[in-house]
N, C-alpha and C positions, 0 to 999 in steps of 0.2 A: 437583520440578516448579516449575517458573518462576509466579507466581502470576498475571502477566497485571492487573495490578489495575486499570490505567486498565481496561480494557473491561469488565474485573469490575464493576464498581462502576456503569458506564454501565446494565448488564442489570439490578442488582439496582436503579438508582431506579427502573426501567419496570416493573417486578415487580408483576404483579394487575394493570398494568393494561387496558384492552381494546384500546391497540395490538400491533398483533403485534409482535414483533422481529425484523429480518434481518438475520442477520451475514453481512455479506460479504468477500472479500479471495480474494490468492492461494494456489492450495492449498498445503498443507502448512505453512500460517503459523501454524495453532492455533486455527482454530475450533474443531475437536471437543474439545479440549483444556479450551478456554474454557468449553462446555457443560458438561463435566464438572468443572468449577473448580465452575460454578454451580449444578451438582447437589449437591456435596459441599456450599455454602452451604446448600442448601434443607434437608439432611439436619441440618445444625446448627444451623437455626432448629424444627426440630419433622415436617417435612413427609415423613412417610413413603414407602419406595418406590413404595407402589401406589399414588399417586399421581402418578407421574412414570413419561413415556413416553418414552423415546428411542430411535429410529431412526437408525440410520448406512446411506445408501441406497448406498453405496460397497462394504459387506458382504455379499455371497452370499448369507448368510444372509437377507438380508432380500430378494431377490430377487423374491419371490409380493409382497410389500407394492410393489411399482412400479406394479402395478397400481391405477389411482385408485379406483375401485371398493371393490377389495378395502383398502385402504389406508383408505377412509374409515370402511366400514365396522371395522375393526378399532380404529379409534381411538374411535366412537361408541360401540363396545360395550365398551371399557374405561374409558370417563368415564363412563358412565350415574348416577353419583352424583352429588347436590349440591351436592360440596364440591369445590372448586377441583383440575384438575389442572392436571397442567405437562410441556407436550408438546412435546419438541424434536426436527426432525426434519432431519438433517443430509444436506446436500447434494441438496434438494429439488428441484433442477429434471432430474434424471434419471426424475423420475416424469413422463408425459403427461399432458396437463392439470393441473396442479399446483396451477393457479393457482385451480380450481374448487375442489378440494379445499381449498384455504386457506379459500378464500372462506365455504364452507361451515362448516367448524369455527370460523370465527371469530365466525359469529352465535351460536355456545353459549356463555350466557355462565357455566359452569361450567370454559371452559378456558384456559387461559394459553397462548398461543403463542410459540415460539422457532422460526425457521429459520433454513437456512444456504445459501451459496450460492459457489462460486468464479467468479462471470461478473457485472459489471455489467450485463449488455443483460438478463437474467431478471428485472429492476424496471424493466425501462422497454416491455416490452409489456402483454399482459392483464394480470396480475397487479397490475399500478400502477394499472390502470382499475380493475379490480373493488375494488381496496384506496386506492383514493384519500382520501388523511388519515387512514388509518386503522392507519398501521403508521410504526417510526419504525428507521433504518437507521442500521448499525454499522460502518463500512469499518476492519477489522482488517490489521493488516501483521507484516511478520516484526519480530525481534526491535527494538525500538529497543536503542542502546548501553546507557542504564542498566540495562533488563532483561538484558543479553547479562553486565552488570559483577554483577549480584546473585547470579547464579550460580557466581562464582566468586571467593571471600572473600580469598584465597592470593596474589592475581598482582595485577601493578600496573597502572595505569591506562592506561598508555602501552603496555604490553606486552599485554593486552588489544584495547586500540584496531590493534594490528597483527594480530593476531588477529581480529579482528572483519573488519576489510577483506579480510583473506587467505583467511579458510574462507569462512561463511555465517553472515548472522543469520534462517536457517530453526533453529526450535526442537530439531528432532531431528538435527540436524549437530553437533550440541554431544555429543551420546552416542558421535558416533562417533570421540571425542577430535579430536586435530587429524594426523589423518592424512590427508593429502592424495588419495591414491588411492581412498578408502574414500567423502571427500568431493565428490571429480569424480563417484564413479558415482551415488550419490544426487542429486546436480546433474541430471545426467545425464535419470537417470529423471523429475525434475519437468519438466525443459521439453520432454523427448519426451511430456511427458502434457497439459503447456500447449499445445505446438506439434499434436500431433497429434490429440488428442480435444477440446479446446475450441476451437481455430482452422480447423482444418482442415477437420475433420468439420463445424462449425457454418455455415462459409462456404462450403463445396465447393470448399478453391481443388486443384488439379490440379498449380500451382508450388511445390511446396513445397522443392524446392531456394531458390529465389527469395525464399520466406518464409524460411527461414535462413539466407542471407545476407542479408537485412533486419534481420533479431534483429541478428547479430552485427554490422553497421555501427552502429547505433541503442547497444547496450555498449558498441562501442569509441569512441565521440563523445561519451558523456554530457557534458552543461555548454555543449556549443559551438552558437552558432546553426548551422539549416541549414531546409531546405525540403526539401519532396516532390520538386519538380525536383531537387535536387541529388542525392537519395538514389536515384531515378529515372536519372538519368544516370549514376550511379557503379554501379548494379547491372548496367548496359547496358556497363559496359566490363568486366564478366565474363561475358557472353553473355548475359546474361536480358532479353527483349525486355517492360518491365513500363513501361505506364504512371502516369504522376501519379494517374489517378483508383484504379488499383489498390492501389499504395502506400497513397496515403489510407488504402482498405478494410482493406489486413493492418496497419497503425497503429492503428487502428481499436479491432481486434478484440483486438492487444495489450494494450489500452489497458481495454478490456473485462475481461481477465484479469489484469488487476493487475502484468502484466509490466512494464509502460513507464509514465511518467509524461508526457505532454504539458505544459508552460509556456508559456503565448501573452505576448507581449510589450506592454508597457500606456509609452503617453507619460505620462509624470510629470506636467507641468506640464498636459497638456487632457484627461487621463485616459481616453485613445481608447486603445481597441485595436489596433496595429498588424497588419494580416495579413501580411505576408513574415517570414517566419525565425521557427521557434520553437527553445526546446529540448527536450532530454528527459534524464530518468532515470530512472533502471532501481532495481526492488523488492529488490533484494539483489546485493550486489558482489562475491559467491562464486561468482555465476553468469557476470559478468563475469571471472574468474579463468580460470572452467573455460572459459571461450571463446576467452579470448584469454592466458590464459599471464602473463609476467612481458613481455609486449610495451608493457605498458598503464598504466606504474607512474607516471600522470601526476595526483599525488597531489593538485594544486590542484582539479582536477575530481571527484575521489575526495571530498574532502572538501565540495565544497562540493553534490556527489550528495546523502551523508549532512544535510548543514543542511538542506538542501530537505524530504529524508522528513521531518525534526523537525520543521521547520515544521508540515507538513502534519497531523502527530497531533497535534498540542497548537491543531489547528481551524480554522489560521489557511487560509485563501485565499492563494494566492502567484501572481504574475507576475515575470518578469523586466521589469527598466524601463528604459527611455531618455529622456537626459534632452540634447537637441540631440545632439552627437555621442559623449555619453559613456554610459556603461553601467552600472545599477547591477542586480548579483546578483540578488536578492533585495526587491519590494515587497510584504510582508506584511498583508492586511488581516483584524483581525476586529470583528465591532460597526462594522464601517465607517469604524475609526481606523486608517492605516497604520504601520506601521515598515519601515526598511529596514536591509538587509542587504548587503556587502562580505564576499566568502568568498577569504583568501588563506592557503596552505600558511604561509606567513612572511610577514611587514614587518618584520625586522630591518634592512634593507637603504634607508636612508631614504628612495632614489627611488622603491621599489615602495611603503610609508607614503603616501609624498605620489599616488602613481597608483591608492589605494586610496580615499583619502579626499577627493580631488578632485569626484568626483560626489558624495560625500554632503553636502559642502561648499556645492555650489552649489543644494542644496534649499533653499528658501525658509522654509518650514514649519517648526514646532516641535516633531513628533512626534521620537520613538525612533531614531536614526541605532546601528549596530553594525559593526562590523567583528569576524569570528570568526578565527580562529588560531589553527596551531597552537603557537606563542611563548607561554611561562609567564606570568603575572603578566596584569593589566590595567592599561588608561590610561586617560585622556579629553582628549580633542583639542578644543577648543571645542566640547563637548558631546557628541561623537562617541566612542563605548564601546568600547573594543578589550576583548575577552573571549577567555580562551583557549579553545578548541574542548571540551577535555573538561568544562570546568569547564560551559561552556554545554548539554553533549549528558547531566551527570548532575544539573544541578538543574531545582528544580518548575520547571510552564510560566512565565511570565512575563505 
């Protein structure tokens, strides 16, 4: 079992205290996983079973407890002692009213709360009103590369790394070795469960041809600007009469379930938000496989999918940035200090060197400039860091 430690270690410093926790991401990425990482912690710091409640509301079994009601009451009369429990209740918003029930068990203060969740929009209604500062959130993702590499002691870096892009970095796609077929159908069954029980059923949309062929343009584009019009007009020349403000909505809701990543684009120099043309990426690149096949092997954009997640788990805030006519990857902010980022498959080739490091040249500033690669070794170009891609995707955050 993959130990997950960044997020381990997030829960254990929140541990006692009277924020609740909610982890959130897309399914099948390892939340429940994670609770149970952090059950087995509690067991080997002293904290006995009965003190520990865990629900998986996705189990059958648990069916009767969907009820809030009954649900609360069942949890009330299993903490009735003094002493601290530790109550994790996975995938809590298929309960009604959920949010009352949170709200409820959170004023005992005999109990530790964990929840979970596959939907962003589930913390941004009632629940964020009734818990307002009072709960502290965990946005969990599929595999990053060094966890995907810890698993597998035998094989080399680079041979992995092809691996990693070709299957999935969802946790339990690793079990089912690397067979291809075994791995579409598991694909398969996540995004008919993204697509059809968290988008569809939650939005009412009716188009749901429409919604997949949105998925799949949105996979096959990662990295490139475009717009709602644009993807609006390209749906419209396969018969689907879908407007800008609908797209928006199944973007949206994507976006909600951890499918797709949105990146709004920031001016460098007056640090405004530009509104036309974002990009996006997508939470796993097996999913991009299963969709689009060996059509799609346009590894610049592969690779620089992948930098973007990294960024994004080691906390940093990311925009793409322009700077007058030129383009940079990657504006990194955290604590409000930037770095920037240059993502090219190769700079061996000395004009694409000079066409990489051109925008980060012309930055004023003395923050962080990088260029990642896949090319061995590192350089520095008047200050400017060429780092090779694995080397960057298996050491600590920076």
């Amino acid at each position: 079992m993959i130990q997950r430690t960044e997020y381990l270690n997030k829960l254990i410093a929140f541990k006692d205290s009277e924020l609740i926790k909610v982890v959130m991401g897309i399914r099948r990425c390892g939340k429940s996983t994670l609770l149970k990482l952090y059950i087995d912690y509690l067991h080997s710091i002293g904290v006995p079973q009965k003190r520990i409640i865990f629900i998986n509301f996705e189990d059958f079994e648990n069916s009767e407890l969907a009820d809030p009601k009954i649900l609360h009451k069942y949890i009330a009369e299993k903490t009735g002692a003094e002493k601290t429990h530790y109550v994790f209740l996975d995938e809590i918003q298929v309960v009604p009213s959920f949010e009352k029930v949170i709200n409820s068990l959170n004023l005992r203060k005999n109990i530790d709360l964990y929840i979970t969740g596959s939907n962003a929009y589930f913390l941004s209604g009632e629940l964020a009103t009734f818990l307002s500062g009072r709960y502290v959130s965990i946005e969990m993702m599929p595999l990053s590369f060094k966890e995907y590499c810890s698993a597998f002691k035998d094989i080399d870096r680079e041979k992995l790394f092809e691996n990693y892009i070709n299957f999935s970095s969802f946790p339990y796609a690793m079990e089912l070795g690397f067979n291809r077929e075994k791995i579409n159908d598991y694909l398969a069954g996540i995004m008919n469960t993204v697509i059809l029980k968290d988008v569809v059923q939650r939005k009412k949309i009716s188009e749901i041809a429409a919604l997949e062929r949105l998925v799949k343009f949105i996979f096959g584009n990662i990295g490139f600007l475009t717009s709602t019009k644009k993807i609006s007009d390209t749906l419209k020349t396969f018969g689907f009469k879908i407007s800008v403000q609908t797209v928006e909505n199944y973007l949206a809701a994507l976006q909600d379930c951890y499918v797709i990543y949105k990146v709004n684009r920031l001016d460098v120099n007056g640090r405004e938000y530009l509104k036309a043309n974002d990009k996006y990426f997508v939470a796993d690149l097996g999913i991009r496989r299963y969709l689009w096949g060996d059509k799609r092997k346009d590894y610049g954009s592969i690779l620089e999918n992948i930098v973007y997640l990294e960024l994004i788990r080691r906390g940093y805030e990311v925009f793409v940035g322009r700077l007058g006519n030129l383009e940079i990857d990657f504006i990194a902010f955290r604590d409000g200090i930037p770095s920037y980022y240059q993502v090219a498959y190769t700079v061996r080739e000395k004009s694409t060197l000079e066409r990489e490091l051109a925008p980060l040249e012309k930055i004023k500033d003395n923050y962080e400039k990088f260029i990642i690669t896949m090319d061995r070794g590192t350089s520095n170009d008047n200050g400017i860091k060429t780092i090779n891609a694995l080397d960057f995707l298996t050491s600590n955050p920076m």
